[in-house]
C-alpha positions in Angstrom: 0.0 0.0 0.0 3.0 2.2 0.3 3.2 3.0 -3.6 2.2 6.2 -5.5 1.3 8.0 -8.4 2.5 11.9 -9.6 0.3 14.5 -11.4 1.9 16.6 -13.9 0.1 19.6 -13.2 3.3 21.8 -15.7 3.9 24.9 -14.7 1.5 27.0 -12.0 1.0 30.4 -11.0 0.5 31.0 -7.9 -1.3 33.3 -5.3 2.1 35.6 -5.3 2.4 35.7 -8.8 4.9 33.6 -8.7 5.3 30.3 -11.5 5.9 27.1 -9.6 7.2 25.5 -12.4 7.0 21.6 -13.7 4.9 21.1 -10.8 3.6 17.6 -9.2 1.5 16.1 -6.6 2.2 13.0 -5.4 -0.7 11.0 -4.0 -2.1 7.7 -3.8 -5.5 6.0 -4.1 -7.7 3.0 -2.5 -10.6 1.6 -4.1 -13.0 2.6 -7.2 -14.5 5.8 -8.1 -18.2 5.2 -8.4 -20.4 5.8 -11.7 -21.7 9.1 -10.3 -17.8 9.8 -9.3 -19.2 11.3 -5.8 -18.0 8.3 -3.2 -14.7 10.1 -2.9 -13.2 10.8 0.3 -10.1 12.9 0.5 -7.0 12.7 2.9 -4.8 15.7 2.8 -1.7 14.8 4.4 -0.1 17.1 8.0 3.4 18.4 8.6 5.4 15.8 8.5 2.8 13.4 7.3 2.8 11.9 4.1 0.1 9.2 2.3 1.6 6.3 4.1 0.8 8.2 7.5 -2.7 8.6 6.4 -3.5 4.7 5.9 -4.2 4.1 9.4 -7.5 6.4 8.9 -9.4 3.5 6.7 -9.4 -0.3 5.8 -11.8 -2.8 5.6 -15.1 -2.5 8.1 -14.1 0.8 9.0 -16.5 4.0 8.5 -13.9 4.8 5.5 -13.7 1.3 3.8 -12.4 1.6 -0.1 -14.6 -1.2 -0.8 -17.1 1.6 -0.7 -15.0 4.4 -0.9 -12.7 6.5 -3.5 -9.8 7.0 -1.2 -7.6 9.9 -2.0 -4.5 10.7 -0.1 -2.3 13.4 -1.5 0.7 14.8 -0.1 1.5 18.4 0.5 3.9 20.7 -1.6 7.2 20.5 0.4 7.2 17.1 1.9 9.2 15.0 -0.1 6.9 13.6 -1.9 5.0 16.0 -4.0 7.6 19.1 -5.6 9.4 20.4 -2.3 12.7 22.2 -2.1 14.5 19.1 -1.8 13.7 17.3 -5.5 12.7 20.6 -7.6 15.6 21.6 -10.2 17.1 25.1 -10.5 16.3 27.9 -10.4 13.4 26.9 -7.8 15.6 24.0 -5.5 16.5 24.3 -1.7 15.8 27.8 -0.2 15.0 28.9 -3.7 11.9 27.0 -3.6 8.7 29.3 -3.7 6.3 30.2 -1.6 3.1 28.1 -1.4 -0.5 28.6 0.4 -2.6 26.0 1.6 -4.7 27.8 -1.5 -2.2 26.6 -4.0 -2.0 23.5 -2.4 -6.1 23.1 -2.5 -6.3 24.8 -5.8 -4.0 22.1 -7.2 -5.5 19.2 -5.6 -8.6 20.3 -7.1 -7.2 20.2 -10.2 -5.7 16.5 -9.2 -9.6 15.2 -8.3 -11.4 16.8 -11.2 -9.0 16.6 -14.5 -7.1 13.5 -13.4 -9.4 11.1 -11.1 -12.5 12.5 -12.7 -14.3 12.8 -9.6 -17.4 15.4 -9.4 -18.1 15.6 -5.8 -16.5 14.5 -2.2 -18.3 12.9 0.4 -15.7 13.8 2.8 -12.3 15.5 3.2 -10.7 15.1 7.0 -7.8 15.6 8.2 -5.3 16.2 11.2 -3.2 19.7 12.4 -2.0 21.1 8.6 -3.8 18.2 6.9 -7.4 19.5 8.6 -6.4 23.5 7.9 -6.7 22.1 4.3 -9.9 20.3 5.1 -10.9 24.5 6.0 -9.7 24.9 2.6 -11.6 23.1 0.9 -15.0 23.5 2.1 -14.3 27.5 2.0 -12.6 27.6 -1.6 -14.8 24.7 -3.5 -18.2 25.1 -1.6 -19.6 23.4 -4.1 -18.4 19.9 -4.5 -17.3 19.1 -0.7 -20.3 17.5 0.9 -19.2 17.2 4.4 -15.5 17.8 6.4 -13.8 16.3 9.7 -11.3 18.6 10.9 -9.7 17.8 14.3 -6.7 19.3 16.0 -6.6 21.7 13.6 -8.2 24.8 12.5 -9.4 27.5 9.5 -6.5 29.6 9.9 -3.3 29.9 12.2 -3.6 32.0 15.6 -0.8 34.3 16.4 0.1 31.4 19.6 0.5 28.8 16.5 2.8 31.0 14.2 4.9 32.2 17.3 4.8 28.4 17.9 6.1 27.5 14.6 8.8 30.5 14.7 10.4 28.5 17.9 11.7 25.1 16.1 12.3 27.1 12.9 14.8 29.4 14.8 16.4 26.6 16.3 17.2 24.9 12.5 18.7 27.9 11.3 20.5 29.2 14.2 23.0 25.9 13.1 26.2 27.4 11.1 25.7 24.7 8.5 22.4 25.9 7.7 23.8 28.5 5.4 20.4 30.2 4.7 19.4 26.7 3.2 22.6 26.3 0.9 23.9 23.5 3.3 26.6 21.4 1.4 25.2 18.5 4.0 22.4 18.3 6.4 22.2 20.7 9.4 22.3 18.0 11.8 22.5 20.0 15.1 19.7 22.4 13.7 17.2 19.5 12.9 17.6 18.5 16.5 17.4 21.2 17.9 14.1 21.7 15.7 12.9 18.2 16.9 13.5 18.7 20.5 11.7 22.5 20.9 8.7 20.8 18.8 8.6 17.6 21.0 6.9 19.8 24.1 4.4 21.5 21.8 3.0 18.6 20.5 1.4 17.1 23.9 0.5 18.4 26.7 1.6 19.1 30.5 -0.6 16.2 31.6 1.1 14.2 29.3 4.6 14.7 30.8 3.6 14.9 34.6 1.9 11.3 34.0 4.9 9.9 32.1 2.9 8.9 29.4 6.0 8.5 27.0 6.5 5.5 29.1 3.4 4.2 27.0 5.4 4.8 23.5 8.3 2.5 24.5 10.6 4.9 26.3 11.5 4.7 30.1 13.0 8.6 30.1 11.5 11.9 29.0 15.6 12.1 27.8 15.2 9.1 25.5 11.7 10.4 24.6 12.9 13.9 23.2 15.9 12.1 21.6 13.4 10.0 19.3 12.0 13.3 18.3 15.8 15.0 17.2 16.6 11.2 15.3 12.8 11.8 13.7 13.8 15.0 12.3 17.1 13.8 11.2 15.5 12.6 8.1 13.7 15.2 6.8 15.2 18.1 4.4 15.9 21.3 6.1 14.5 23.6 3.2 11.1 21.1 3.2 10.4 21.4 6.9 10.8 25.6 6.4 8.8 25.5 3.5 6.0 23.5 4.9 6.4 26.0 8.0 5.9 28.7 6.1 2.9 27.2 4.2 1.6 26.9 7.8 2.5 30.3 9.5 0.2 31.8 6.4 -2.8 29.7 6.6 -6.2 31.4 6.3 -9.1 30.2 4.4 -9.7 33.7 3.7 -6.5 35.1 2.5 -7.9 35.1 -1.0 -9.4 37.0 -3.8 -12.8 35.2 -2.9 -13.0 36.6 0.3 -10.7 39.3 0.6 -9.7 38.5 4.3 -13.7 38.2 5.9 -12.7 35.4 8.2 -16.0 35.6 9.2 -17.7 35.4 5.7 -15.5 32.4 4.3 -16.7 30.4 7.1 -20.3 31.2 6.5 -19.6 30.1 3.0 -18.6 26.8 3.8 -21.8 24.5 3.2 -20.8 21.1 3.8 -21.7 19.6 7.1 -18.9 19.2 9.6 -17.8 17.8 13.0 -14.6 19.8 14.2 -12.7 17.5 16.7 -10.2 19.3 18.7 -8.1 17.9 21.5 -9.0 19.9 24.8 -5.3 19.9 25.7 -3.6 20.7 22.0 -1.3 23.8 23.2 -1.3 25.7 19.5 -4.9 24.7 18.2 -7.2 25.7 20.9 -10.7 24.2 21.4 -11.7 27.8 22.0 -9.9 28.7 18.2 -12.8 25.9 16.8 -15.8 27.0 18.5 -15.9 30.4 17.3 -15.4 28.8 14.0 -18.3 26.6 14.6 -20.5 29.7 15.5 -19.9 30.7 11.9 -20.3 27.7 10.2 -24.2 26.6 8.8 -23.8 23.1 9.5 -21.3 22.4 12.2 -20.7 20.6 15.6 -18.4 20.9 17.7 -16.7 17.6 19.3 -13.8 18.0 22.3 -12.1 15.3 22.9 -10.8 15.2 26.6 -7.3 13.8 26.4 -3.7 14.7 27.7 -1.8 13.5 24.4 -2.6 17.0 23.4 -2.5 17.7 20.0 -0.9 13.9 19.0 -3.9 12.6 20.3 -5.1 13.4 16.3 -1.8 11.3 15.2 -3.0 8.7 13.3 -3.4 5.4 15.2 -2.0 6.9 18.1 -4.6 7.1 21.0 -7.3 4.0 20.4 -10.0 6.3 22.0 -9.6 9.3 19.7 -9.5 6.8 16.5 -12.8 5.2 17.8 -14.5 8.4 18.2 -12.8 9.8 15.0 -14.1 6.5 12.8 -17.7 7.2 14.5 -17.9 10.9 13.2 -16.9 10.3 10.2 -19.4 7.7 9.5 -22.1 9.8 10.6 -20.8 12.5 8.2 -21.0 9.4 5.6 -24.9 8.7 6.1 -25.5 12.2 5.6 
């Protein structure tokens, strides 16, 4: 299940006027497109996610089964997979890579589903942290086609908290001499742990640490836990992770010529049903963050789930509980 497919989407303007050029996503699919080409179900990928992360959110018996479904997973520009920094030629490689939106991103997958899969409407589109601020996206850029969305520890744009957040392992990265503004001759090493052990804390919650919960992943220190999270990092590209970041620090579903910055209006716009799942104890996307949101939104519920693995709790196959009550919304968002 680990292979995948590219879509040569040429060259692309984007929202800064700038021309992403020979540009591809990478994504992979599960099951069969249906005769009306509406059973599709769409799984953008998170920050350091990719479509092999997103496989633990389906299989057989499960409320997203592709014997009934259209699975889509595609990755996000900068992670590898899809063009990134890291496998674009000049003059767009490393730090010369340009700047993406999550609107690029969703304007491109768009193009992905409707010119190459064919597919006229999707059931659902759900997603975790980065992968569910896309899931925003697309029910505030393509009203139209999205019938319903599952957002959880995430949100519809990024809160000052979040981007200061963000600015912290980012800091850390380039503060390393062989960064070289992103002209390394080799990997930063010191910087990508330095960026893996500042993001570590971030990501659960002070609950999570006071119990020892790490002690639960495998690892009988909070020492050999962080260390996992710098040998993690290790093997990701430098000029990806601050491309994705940036990608991030700029996401608003209405940062666009459709809604010319009315927050309020592009979430009024957004006419599929939803069920926005945030963690109580995430520390950058607050529960608080998704209820205003809600407020907005015509056909929305909010859903907290209690839990001190913070914002991980959303990590794929992570926390049992949160995956139970995750498979549950979405196939109540499937019946319609």
């Amino acid at each position: 299940m680990q292979g995948y497919r590219t879509f040569e989407l040429g060259d692309v303007c984007l929202q800064s006027g700038t021309i992403l050029k020979d540009a591809q996503l990478a994504y992979a699919t599960y099951g069969t497109l249906s005769a009306s080409a509406d059973n599709a179900v769409l799984l953008p990928t998170f920050y350091t996610g990719t479509h092999i992360r997103n496989e633990p959110l389906f299989g057989p018996g499960r409320a997203i089964d592709p014997s009934r479904h259209f699975v889509v997973s595609v990755n996000l520009f900068g992670n590898g997979y899809s063009s990134s920094p890291s496998n674009s030629g000049c003059p767009q490689s490393g730090p010369r890579f340009p700047k993406l939106t999550l609107f690029d991103n969703v304007a491109c997958q768009h193009r992905l589903l409707a010119e190459g899969l064919g597919v006229r409407k999707i059931a659902l589109v759900l997603g975790w942290s980065l992968a569910a601020m896309q899931t925003y996206q697309w029910a505030a850029q393509y009203p139209e086609i999205v019938e319903a969305i599952l957002p959880y520890c995430g949100a519809a744009r990024c809160s000052s908290l979040n981007y200061a957040f963000l600015d912290g392992p980012k800091a850390a990265l380039q503060a390393d001499a062989a960064w070289n503004d992103g002209n390394y001759v080799k990997p930063p090493e010191k910087g990508l742990r330095a960026f893996g052990r500042v993001y570590a804390a971030w990501a659960y919650s002070h609950d999570f640490f006071g119990e020892e919960l790490y002690r639960q992943l495998g690892f009988p220190t909070l020492e050999d836990f962080i260390r996992d999270w710098e040998e993690d990092h290790l093997r990701w590209d430098a000029n990806n992770l601050l491309a994705k970041i940036w990608t991030w620090q700029h996401g608003d579903i209405s940062d666009n010529e459709i809604y010319t910055g009315d927050f309020k209006r592009a979430l009024r716009s957004i006419r599929a049903r939803a069920i926005v799942m945030p963690c109580s104890k995430d520390l950058y996307f607050a529960p608080e963050d998704n209820a205003a949101e809600v407020g907005e939104m015509q056909r929305a519920e909010l859903r907290v789930f209690d839990s001190p693995w913070g914002h991980c709790a959303g990590s794929p196959g992570r926390v049992p509980e949160f995956q139970r009550a995750l498979d549950e919304a979405a196939a109540e968002l499937l019946r319609g």
